[in-house]
C-alpha positions, 0 to 999 in steps of 0.5 A: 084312227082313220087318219093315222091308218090312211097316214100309214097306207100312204107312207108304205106305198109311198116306200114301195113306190120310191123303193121301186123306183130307184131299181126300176130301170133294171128291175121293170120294162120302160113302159111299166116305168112309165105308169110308176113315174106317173103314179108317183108324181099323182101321189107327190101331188096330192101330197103337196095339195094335202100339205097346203090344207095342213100348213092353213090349217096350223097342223105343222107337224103333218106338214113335216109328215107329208114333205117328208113323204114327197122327198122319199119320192122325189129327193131333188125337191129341194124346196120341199127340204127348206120348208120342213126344215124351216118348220122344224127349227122353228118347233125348236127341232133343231137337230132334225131341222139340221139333219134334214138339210144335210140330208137335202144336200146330200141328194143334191150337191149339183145345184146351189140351193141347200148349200146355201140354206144350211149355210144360213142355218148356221149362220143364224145359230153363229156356227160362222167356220160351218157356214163359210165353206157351203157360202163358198160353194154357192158361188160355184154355181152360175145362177147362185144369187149375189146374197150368197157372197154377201153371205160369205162376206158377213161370215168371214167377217163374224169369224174373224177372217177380216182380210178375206171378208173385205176382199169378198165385198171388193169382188161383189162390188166388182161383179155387180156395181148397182148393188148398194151394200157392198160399197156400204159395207166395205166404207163400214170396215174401213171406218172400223165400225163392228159387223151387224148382230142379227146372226147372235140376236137370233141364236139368244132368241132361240136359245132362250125359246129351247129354254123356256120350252124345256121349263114347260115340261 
């Protein structure tokens, strides 16, 4: 009972803190700013530190609790977005998981990263159309990593769009010779040899979890 009672003071100040601080520039003078800035970023903080305890601890849903208490804070935390989203799915909350991640890219559309994390989202859940368009985005950023066209590659592929994967590989060779799987998978097409199965593997396998969760209830 303590636990939930401080759980459910920590989650009002952090509402009214993360709801002051998006009116705090015309609501507040720049000093008092300053303090809330300030005692938001203690609080993030000790969240995270908390969050650390509970993940060693295998309390994952009070890791979920306390990540989604740092992005009401702070909704560029991207890293906070991957990680509860990798815990929810991985507790066979696949909506939220999805959800979450659309959630993450919305507040952070300028940067590459949850483009590319719910691109592998659904990537691994074989939703390869979905997944073409946020690998297509990554690109657009100077320091997305060169997975991220190999991404867009394997997914064309998986779609069906054999043209526009072959050419993908043809440009990542071309942007980074000293990378060995463009070359390795561009002499695969041409010998016409079938796409790696991992992205469907890993589908049967959580299919077959959400099932067999289903069964236990």
């Amino acid at each position: 009972m303590i636990v939930r009672i401080r759980w459910i003071g920590t989650a009002l100040v952090v509402g009214l803190l993360a709801s002051g601080a998006v009116r705090a520039e015309q609501d507040i003078p720049d000093k008092s700013f300053a303090v809330l800035q300030d005692v938001l970023s203690s609080v993030r903080d000790a969240l995270w530190i908390k969050n650390d305890h509970y993940w060693h601890d295998g309390a994952f849903n009070r890791c979920i609790a306390a990540m989604r208490l740092i992005t009401q804070m702070d909704p560029h935390d991207t890293e906070c977005y991957s990680n509860t989203a990798w815990l929810m799915w991985s507790d066979l909350r696949e909506a939220d998981a999805e959800a979450f991640l659309r959630e993450g890219l919305a507040n952070n559309t300028g940067v590459y990263d949850l483009y590319f994390e719910l691109g592998m989202y659904y990537y691994f859940r074989t939703r390869f159309e979905e997944a073409i368009p946020l690998f297509a985005a990554c690109l657009g950023f100077e320091d997305a990593p060169f997975y991220a066209r190999h991404m867009l590659a394997h997914s064309y592929e998986h779609a069906g769009y054999i043209g526009d994967a072959l050419e993908t590989w043809l440009e990542a060779e071309a942007a980074d010779p000293d990378q060995p799987a463009p070359p390795a998978q561009i002499d695969r097409m041409m010998r016409g040899e079938p796409p790696s199965q991992v992205p469907q593997s890993t589908f049967r396998a959580i299919q077959q979890r959400i099932e067999e969760e289903g069964k236990l209830r």
